[in-house]
C-alpha positions as CSV (number, residue, x, y, z in Angstrom):
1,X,72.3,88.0,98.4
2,X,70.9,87.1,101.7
3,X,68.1,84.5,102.8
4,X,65.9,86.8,104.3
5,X,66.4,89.5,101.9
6,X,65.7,87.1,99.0
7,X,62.8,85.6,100.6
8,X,61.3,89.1,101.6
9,X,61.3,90.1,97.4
10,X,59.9,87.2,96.6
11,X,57.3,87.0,99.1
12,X,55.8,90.5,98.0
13,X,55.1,88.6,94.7
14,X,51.6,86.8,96.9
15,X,50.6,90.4,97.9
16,X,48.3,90.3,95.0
17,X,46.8,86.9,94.9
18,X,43.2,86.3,93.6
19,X,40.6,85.9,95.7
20,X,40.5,81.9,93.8
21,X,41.6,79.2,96.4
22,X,43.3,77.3,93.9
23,X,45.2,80.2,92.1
24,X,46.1,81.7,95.2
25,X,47.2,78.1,96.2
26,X,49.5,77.7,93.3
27,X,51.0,81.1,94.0
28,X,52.2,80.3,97.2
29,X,53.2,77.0,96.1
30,X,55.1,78.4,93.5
31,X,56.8,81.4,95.8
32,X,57.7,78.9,98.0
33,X,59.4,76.4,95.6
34,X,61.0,79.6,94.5
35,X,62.4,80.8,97.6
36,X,63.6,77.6,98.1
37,X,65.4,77.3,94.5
38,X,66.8,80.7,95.4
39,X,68.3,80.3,98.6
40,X,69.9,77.0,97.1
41,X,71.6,79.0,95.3
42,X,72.7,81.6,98.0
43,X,73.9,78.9,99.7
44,X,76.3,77.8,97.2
45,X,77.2,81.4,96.8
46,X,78.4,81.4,100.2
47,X,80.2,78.0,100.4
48,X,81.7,79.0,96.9
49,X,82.9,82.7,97.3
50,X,83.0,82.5,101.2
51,X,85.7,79.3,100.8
52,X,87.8,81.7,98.4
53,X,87.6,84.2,100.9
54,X,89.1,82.9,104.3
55,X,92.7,83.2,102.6
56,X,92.1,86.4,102.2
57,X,90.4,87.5,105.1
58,X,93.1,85.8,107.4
59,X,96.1,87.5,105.4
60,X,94.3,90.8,105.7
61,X,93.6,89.6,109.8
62,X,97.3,89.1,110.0
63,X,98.1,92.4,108.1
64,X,96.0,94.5,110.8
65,X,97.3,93.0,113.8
66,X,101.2,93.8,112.4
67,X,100.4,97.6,111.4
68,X,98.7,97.7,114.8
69,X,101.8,95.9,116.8
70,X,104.2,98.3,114.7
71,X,101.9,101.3,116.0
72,X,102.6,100.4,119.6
73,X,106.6,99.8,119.0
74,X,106.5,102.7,117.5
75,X,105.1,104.8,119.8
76,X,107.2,102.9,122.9
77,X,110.2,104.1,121.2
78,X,109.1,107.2,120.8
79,X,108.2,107.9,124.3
80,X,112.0,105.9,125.3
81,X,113.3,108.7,123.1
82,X,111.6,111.4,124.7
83,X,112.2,110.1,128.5
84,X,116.0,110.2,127.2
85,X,116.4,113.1,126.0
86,X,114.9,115.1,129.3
87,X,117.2,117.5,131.0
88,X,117.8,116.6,134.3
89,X,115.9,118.7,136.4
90,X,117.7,122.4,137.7
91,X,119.7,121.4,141.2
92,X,119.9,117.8,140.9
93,X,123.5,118.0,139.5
94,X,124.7,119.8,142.4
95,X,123.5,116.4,144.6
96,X,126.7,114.5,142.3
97,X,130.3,115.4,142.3
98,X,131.3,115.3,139.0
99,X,133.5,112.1,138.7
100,X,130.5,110.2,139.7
101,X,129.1,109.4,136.5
């Protein structure tokens, strides 16, 4: 259900047109009143189904960018966690007496 699909089907209908001016006139008359009637009703189509559509779009916009922002907490924490739980390296708890913590 596009425009240019639609109006590439129907225009293969004047591929075999007779060689008759006037027959092959009211073929292309006819193709073109058809393409027209058709994407008329492409159009409402898309103002139609497209209108029911931006709720849901824009929850499932909303839906991404939280699983996304919970991805990147997630993996913060993760690398907090990790930074915290490193040993300090050998030797450097000789440099502090140990009250000094």
């Amino acid at each position: 259900m596009s425009f240019t699909g639609s109006a590439e089907r129907l225009w293969k209908l004047t591929c075999n047109a007779p060689a008759n001016v006037w027959a092959s006139t009211v073929i292309y008359t006819g193709v073109v009143l058809l393409i027209t009637a058709v994407w008329m009703a492409v159009l409402c189509w898309y103002f139609i189904f497209g209108l029911w559509l931006v709720p849901y779009r824009l929850i499932r916009r909303g839906q991404r960018k939280r699983r996304r922002e919970d991805l990147r907490h997630r993996e913060m924490l993760t690398m907090m966690h990790q930074m915290g739980q490193q040993q300090a390296p050998p030797g450097s708890h000789r440099m502090m007496p140990p009250g000094a913590y």
